[in-house]
C-alpha positions as CSV (number, residue, x, y, z in Angstrom):
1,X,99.8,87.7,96.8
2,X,98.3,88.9,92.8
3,X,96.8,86.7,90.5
4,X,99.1,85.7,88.3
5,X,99.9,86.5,84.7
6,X,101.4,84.1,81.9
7,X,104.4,85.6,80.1
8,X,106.5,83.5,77.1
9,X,110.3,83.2,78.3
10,X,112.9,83.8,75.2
11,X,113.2,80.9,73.0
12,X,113.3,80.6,69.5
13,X,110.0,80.6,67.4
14,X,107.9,77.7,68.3
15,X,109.8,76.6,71.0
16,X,108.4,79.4,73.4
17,X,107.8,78.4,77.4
18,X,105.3,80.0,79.2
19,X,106.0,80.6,82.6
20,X,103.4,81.8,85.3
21,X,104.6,85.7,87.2
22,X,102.8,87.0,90.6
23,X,103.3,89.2,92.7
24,X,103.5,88.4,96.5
25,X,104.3,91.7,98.8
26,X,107.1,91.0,101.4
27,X,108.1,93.4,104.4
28,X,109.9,96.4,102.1
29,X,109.1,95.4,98.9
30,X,106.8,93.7,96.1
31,X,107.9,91.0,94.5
32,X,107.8,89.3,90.9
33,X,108.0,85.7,91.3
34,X,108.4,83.4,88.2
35,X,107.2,80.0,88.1
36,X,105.9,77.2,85.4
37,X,102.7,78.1,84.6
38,X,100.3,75.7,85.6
39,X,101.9,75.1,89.2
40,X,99.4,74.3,91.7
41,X,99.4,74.1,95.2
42,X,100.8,70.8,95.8
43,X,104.2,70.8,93.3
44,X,106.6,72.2,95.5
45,X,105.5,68.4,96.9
46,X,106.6,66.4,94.3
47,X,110.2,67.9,93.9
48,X,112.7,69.6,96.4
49,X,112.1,73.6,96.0
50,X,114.3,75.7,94.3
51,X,114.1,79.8,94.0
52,X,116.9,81.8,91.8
53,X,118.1,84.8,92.1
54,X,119.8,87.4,89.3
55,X,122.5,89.6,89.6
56,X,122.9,93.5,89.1
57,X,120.7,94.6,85.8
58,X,119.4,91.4,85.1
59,X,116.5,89.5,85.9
60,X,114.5,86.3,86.7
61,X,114.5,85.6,82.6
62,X,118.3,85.1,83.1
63,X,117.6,81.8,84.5
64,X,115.2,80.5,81.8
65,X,117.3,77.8,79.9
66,X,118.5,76.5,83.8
67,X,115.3,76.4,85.4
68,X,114.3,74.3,82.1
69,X,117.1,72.4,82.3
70,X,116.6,71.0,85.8
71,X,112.6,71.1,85.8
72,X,112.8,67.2,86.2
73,X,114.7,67.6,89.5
74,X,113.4,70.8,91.2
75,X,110.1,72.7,91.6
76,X,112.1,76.1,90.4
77,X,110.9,79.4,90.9
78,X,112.8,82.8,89.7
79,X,112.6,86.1,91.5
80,X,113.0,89.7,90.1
81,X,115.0,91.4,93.1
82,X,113.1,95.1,93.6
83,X,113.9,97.4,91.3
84,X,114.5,94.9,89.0
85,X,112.7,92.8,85.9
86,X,109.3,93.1,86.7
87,X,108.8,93.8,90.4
88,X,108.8,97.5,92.1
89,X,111.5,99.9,93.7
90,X,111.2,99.6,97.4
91,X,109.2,102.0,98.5
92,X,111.4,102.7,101.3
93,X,115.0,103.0,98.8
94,X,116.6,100.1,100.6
95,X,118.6,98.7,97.8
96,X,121.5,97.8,100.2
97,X,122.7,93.8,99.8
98,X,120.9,93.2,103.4
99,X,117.6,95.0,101.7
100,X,117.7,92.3,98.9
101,X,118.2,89.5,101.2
102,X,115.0,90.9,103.5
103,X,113.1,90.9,100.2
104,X,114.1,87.2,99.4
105,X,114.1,85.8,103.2
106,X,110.5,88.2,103.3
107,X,108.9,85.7,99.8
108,X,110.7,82.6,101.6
109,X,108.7,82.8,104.2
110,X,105.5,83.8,102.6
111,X,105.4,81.2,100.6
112,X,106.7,78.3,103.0
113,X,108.9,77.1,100.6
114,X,112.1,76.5,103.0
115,X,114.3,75.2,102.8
116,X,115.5,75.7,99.0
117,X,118.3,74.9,96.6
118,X,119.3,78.5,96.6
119,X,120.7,80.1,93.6
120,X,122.6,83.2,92.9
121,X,124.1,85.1,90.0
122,X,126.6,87.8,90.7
123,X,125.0,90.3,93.2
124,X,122.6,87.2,93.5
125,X,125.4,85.5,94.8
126,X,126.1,87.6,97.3
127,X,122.5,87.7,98.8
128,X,122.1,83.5,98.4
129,X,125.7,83.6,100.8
130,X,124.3,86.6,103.3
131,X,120.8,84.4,103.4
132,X,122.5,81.2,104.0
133,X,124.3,82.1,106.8
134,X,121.8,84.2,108.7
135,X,118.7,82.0,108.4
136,X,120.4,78.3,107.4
137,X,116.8,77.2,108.1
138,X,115.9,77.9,104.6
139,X,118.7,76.8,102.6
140,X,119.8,73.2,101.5
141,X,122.3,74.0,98.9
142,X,124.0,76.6,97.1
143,X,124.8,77.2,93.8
144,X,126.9,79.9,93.1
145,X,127.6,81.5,89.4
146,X,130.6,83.9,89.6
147,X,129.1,85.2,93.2
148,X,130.1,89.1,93.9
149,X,132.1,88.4,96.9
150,X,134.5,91.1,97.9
151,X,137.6,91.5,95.9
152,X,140.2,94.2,96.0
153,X,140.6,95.5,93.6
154,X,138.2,94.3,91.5
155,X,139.6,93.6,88.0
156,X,139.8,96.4,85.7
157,X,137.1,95.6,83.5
158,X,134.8,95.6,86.5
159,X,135.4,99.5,87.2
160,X,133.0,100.7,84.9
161,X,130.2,99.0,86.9
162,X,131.6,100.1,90.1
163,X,131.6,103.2,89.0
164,X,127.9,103.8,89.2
165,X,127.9,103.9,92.5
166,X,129.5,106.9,92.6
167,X,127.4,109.9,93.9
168,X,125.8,111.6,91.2
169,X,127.3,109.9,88.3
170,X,124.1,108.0,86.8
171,X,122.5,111.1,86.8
172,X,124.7,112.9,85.1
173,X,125.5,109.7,82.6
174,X,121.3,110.0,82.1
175,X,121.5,113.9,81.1
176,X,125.3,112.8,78.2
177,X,123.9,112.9,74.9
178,X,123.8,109.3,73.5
179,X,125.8,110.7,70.4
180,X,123.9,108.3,68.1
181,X,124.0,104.8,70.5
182,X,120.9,103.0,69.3
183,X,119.2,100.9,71.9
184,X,120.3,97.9,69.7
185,X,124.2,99.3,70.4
186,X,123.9,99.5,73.8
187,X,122.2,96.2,74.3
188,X,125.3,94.5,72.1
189,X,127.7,96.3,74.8
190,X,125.8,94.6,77.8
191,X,126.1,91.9,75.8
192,X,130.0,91.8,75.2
193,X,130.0,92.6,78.9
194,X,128.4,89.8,80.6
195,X,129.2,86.8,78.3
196,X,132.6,85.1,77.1
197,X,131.4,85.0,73.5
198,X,129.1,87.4,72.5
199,X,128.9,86.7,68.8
200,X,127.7,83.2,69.9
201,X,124.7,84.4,71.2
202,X,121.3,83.3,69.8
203,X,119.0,85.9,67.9
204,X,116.1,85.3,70.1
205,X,118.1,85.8,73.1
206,X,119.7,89.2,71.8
207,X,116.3,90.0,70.4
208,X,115.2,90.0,74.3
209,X,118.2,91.7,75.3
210,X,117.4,94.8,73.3
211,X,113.4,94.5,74.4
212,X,114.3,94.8,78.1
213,X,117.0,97.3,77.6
214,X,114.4,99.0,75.7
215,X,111.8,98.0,78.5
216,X,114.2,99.0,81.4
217,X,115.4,102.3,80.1
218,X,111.6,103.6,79.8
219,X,111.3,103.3,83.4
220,X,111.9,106.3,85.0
221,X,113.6,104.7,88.4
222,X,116.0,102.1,86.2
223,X,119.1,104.2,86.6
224,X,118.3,104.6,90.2
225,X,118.0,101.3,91.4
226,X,120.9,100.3,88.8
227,X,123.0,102.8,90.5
228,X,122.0,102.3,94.3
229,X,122.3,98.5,93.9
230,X,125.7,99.2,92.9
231,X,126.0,101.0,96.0
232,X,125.2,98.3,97.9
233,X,127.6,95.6,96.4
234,X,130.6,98.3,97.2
235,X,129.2,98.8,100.4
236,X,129.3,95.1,101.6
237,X,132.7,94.5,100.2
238,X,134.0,96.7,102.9
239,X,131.9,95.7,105.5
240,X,133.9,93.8,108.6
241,X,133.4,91.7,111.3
242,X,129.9,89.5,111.5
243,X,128.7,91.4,108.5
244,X,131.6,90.6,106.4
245,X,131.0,88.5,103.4
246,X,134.1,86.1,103.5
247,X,133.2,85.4,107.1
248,X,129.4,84.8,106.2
249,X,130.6,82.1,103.6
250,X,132.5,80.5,106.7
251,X,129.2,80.1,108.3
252,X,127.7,78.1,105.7
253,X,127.5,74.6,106.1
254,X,125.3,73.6,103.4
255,X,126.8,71.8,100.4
256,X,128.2,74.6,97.7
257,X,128.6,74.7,94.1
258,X,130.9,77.2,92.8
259,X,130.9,78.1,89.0
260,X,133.5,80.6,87.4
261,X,133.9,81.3,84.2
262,X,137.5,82.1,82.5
263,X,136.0,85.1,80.7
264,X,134.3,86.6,83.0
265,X,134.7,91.0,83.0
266,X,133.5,91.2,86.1
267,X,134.2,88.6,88.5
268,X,137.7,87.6,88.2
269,X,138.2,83.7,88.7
270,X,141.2,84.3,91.2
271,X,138.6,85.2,93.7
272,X,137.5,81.0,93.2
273,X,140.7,80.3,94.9
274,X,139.8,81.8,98.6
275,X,135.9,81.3,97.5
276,X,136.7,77.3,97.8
277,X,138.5,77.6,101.1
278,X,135.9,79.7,102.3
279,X,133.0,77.3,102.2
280,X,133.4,74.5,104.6
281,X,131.7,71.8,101.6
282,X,132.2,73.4,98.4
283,X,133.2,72.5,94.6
284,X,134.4,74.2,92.0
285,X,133.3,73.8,88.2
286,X,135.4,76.4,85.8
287,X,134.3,76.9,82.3
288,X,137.3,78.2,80.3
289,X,134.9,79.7,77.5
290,X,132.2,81.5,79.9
291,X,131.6,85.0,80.9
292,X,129.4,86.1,83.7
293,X,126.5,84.4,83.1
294,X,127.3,80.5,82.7
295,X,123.9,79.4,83.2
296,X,122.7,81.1,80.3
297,X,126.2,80.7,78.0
298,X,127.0,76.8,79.2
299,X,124.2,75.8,80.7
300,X,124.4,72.1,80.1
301,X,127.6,71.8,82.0
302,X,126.4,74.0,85.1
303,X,123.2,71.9,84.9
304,X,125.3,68.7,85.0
305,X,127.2,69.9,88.2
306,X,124.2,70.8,90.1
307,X,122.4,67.6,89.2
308,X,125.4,65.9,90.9
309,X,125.1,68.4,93.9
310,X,121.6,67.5,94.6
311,X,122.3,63.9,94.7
312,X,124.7,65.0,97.7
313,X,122.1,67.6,99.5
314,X,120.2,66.8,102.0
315,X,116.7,65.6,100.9
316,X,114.2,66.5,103.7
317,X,112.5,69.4,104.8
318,X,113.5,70.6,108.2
């Protein structure tokens, strides 16, 4: 495990957080774990842990305004999945969902921080219901933003992203002429993508949208680990038997929170239907005016609904 470093999360001017990143090396991979700066040894004392996780092209900095918004209730901590935000490409290419969850199960138990509220974006959905139902030891709730659980066939607007895991394609997409796109275009289309309102963004948070696409596109594995995490989601939606998905949720007997939002491109909200039945304890909190990413659109409401599910999670540590 590094020394830390202090970076300033993306808030308007004068209202910046500063939150504390290490690094802490796990079996396949080296971490960047985010966490309040200032945390010592003894906080994940005071208040039930927490550890969140981001979905395909984001980053621990999606979960800024929620981690603040529950810093009262949980001793939160953010992780960049490798590959991703600030932590390394595995050095042995494992970007497979199961490769994520070692990296995340791998920090868990570095850092004795289990059981967790566990959260999970999207493809960090997907890895918070894998881990949750192979090692329940470390889990005490879920929380579940439109969670990339297998559904066929995925809703038109999703085929875009599924396409990158197409053999060869990011390559070639790398070597396509950008015919003019400004980095400031490109970051509005990831934009339009992921939320339900895009023009209701605020500047400082599409101000740090363009600096990490800017950030992520200078790094010469981006498109790789883009493309071969990609690979992985497609991979696990047809995987059967123990390893499928809809039977792992099954498995999990922790108390769930399911958000979906009514806009969302990529994850359509008819998957909520079986997602609820799946779960043996879950609920379901649908936000008609959210994308993909509630926690950052609507994140009072989500906030509200998992202050309610941690009054019904268990308290203890096991």
């Amino acid at each position: 495990m590094s020394d830390g470093q202090q970076v300033r999360t993306g808030k308007p001017a004068g209202a910046e957080q500063v939150r504390q990143v290490r690094t802490v090396a796990v079996p396949g991979a080296v971490l960047a774990v985010h966490g309040p700066a200032g945390a010592g040894p003894g906080s994940a004392d005071r208040l039930p842990p927490a550890l969140f996780v981001h979905g395909l092209g984001g980053s621990a900095d999606n979960w800024t305004e929620l981690m603040d918004a529950l810093a009262d209730v949980v001793d939160g901590e953010a992780v960049d999945l490798p590959g991703f935000g600030r932590s390394a490409p595995p050095p042995d290419g494992n970007l497979s969902l199961s490769g994520h969850v070692r990296a995340v199960i791998g920090y868990l138990e570095a850092a004795g921080r289990g059981p967790v509220h566990l959260f999970g974006n999207s493809l960090g959905g997907a890895v918070a219901v894998r881990l949750a139902a192979l090692r329940p030891d470390l889990v005490r709730s879920l929380t579940l933003i439109s969670p990339a659980l297998p559904e066929l066939p995925p809703q038109r607007t999703a085929w875009p992203t599924g396409l990158l895991a197409v053999p060869g394609l990011p390559a070639l997409l790398g070597r396509l002429p950008s015919r003019g796109r400004s980095v400031e275009d490109a970051a509005d289309g990831l934009l339009r993508l992921v939320y339900g309102d895009a023009a209701a963004v605020p500047a400082h948070r599409r101000a740090d949208a363009v600096a990490e696409y800017r950030r992520r596109m200078g790094l010469p594995y981006a498109m790789q680990v883009l493309a071969g995490s990609a690979r992985g989601i497609v991979s696990a939606y047809t995987e059967r038997g123990e390893q499928s998905l809809w039977r792992q949720a099954g498995q999990v007997r922790v108390p769930v929170l399911l958000v979906y939002g009514l806009r969302d491109r990529l994850v359509s909200y008819r998957s909520a239907r079986r997602a609820c039945t799946a779960f043996a304890d879950a609920r379901l909190l649908v936000l008609p005016e959210s994308g993909h990413v509630a926690m950052m659109e609507h994140t009072a409401p989500v906030a509200r609904a998992v202050r309610e599910l941690l009054a019904e999670a268990p308290a203890g540590r096991s």
